[in-house]
Each structure stands twice: as C-alpha cells, then as structure tokens.
C-alpha positions in Angstrom: 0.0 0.0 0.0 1.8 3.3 -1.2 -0.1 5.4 1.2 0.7 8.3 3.5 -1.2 10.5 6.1 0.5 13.4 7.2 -0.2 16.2 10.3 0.9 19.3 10.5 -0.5 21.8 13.1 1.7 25.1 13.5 0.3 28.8 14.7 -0.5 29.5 10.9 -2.1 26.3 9.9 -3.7 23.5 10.7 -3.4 20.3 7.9 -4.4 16.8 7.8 -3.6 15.7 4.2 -3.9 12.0 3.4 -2.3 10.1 -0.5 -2.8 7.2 -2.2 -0.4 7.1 -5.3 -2.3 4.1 -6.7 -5.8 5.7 -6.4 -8.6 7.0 -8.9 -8.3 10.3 -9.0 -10.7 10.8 -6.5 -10.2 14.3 -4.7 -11.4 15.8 -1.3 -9.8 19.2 -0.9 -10.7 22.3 1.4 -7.4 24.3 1.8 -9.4 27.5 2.6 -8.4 29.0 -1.1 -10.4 28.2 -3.9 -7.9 28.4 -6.4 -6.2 25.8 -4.5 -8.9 23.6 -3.9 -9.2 23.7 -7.8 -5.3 22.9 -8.8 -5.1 20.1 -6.6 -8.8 18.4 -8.0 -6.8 18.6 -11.3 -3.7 17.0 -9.7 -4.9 14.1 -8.2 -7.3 13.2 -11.4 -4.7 13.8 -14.0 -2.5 11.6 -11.6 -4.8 9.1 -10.8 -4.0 10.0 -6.7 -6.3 9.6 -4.1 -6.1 13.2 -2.4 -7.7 14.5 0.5 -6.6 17.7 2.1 -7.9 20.2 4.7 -6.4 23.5 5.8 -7.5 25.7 8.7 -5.2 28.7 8.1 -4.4 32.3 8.7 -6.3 33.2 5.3 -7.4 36.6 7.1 -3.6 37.4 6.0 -3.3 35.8 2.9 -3.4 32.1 1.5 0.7 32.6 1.8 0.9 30.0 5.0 -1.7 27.8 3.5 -0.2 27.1 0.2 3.2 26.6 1.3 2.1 24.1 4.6 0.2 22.0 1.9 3.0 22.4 -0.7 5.4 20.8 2.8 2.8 17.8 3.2 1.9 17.0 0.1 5.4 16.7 -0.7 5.9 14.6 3.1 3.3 12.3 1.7 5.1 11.5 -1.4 8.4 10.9 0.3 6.7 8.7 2.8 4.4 6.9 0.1 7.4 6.0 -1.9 9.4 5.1 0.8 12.6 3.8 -0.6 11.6 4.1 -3.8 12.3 0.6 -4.9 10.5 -0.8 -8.3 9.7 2.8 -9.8 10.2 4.0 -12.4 11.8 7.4 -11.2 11.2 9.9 -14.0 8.5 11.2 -15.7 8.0 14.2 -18.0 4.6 15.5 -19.8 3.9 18.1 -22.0 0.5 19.7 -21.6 -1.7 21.5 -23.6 -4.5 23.9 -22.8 -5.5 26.0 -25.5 -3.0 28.5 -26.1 -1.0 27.5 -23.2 2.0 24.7 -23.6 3.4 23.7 -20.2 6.4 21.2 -20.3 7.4 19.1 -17.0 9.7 17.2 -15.8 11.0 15.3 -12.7 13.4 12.5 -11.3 12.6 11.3 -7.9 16.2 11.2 -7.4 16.5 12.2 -3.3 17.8 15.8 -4.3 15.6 19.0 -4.3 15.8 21.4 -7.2 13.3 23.2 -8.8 13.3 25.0 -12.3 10.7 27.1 -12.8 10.3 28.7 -16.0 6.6 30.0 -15.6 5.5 33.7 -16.6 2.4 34.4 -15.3 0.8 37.6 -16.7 -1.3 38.6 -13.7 -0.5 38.7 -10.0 -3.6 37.0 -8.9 -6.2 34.7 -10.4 -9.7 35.6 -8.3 -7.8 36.2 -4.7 -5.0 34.2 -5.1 -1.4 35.6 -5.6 0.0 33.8 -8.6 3.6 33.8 -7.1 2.3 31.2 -4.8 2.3 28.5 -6.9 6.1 28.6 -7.2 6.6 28.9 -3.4 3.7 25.4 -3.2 6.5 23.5 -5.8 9.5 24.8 -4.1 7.8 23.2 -0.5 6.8 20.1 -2.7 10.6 19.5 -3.8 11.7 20.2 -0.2 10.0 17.5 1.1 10.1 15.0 -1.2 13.4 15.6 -2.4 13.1 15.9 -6.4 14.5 17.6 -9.4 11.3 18.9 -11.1 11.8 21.6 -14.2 8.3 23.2 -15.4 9.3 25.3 -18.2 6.0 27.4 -20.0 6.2 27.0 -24.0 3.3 29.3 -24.6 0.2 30.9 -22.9 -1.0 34.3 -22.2 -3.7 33.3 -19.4 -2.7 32.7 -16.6 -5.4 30.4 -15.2 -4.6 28.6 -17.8 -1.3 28.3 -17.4 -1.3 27.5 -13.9 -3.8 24.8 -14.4 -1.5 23.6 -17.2 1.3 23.5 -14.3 -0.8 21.3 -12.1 -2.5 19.1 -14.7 1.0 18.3 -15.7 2.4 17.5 -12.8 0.3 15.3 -11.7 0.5 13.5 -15.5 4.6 13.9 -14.2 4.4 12.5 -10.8 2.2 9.7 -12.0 4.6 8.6 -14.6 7.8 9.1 -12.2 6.2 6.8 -9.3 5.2 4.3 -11.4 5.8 1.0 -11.0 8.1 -0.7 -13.6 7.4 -4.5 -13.8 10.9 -5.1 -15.8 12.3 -3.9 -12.6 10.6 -5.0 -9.7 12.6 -5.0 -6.2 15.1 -2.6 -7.4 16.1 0.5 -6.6 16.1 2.2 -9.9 19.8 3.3 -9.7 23.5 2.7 -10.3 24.3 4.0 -7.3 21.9 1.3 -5.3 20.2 4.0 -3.0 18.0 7.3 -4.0 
C-alpha cells in the first residue's frame, strides 16, 4: 500500500492531508483557497491520486501559509508513500496542452531538491489568489520529497490557464515518475543502489 497521512499543526495552519499514489483520482480538498482547492482536484485526477486535504489557516492574512504548509505535506506524503523508492520507475515528464498555453514538465525522484521554474504568469492574482504562490507550493513540494522537477512554459497568455496547465502536468509527471516498472521490480532504480 503506497499510502501516506501526514499532520501538521503550527500557529499558521492546521493540515491533515492523506495520499494514495495508486488511487482514482478521487479528490477531497478544502485548503481555505479556492484556487487551490481547484489545482489540486486537477492534480490528483490527472495523476490518478487519491487526495484529500484540509487546511485551517491564517487566510485573514493571505493564502501565503496555506499554500506553502500544503506544498510541505503534500510533498511529506510523497516521500513517505514511496518510501525507498524501490520498483519505480523514477522519471517522468509530460507536455501539456490547454489552448493557447503549452506547459512542459519534468521530474526524477532522485533524493535531491531542485526546482526550475520557468513559468510567466501575466497577472498577480487569479480571483484572490497571488500567482507567485504557486512557485513557493513547488519549491515546498521538492523540499520535502526531495526531487529535481523543471516546469518550463512554452506558450500561454492566461494565466489560469497556465497554472492549471502546471498542475494538470504535474500530476500527469508525478504519475509517470512513481510508477511501478514491472521489468524492474525489487530494485532501486539506480547505479548507485540508494536514491
């Protein structure tokens, strides 16, 4: 069972996040920012996760402290899912489409954190949520499940749709990368015997 539940209770937020990598799809979010709640419905259908999140959060400040806790748990839970990572398949990459955006990604579950993000989002906010947050959610993400991930726009002028193709394609990414690779079953997929 490649499942994780993670806590995290601090003076900003309050998060009980649970993941199944070999889910449905299916999707149970309140984060307390509705953007949010909408990025990570697409994530866990286009990866085929089981995700349920809620956040009870400072969001009288800003959805800051909400989006970066979840971006730290949601990237716990994939650490903790995987485990040692033995039988995956390790990288995955997916080029989305969304009609005039083109969002390339790409990640190798390797055990070290780096993320290139080549995103230009047109407007600061989408409804009431600051755009620059989705950076900071990936950067927590690849924190805490230690990860190389590039996301690199080709196109796109709308910046809904360009975060949506961000999160659509990651989970497309993140599906591929912790697959699990029959030819290889047992192993750690590296040279090096540990990730």
């Amino acid at each position: 069972m490649r499942t994780a539940s993670i806590q995290r209770d601090t003076k900003e937020t309050r998060i009980a996040l649970t993941l199944d990598l070999d889910g449905t799809g299916k999707a149970s979010i309140a984060s307390g920012c509705g953007f949010l709640d909408h990025m990570l419905e697409l994530f866990a259908r286009h990866g085929d996760f089981d995700l349920s999140v809620t956040c009870h959060g400072d969001t009288q400040v800003d959805c800051h402290h909400s989006v970066e806790d979840i971006g730290i748990c949601l990237g716990r839970a994939f650490a903790q899912a995987l485990g040692d990572k033995r039988g995956i398949t390790r990288y995955g990459q997916f080029l989305l489409p969304m009609d005039e955006t083109l969002v390339l990604s790409a990640v190798d579950l390797s055990g070290r954190d780096y993320l290139g993000w080549a995103v230009e989002l047109p407007s600061a906010k989408v409804g009431d949520f600051d755009t620059e947050l989705a950076k900071e959610f990936w950067l927590a993400f690849v924190r805490n499940c230690p990860a190389s991930i590039h996301i690199r726009q080709m196109a796109g002028e709308n910046t809904h749709h360009i975060l949506e193709a961000v999160f659509k394609g990651m989970g497309r990414t993140l599906k591929m990368a912790a697959a699990m690779d029959p030819r290889h079953a047992g192993e750690i997929p590296s040279t090096k015997g540990v990730l």
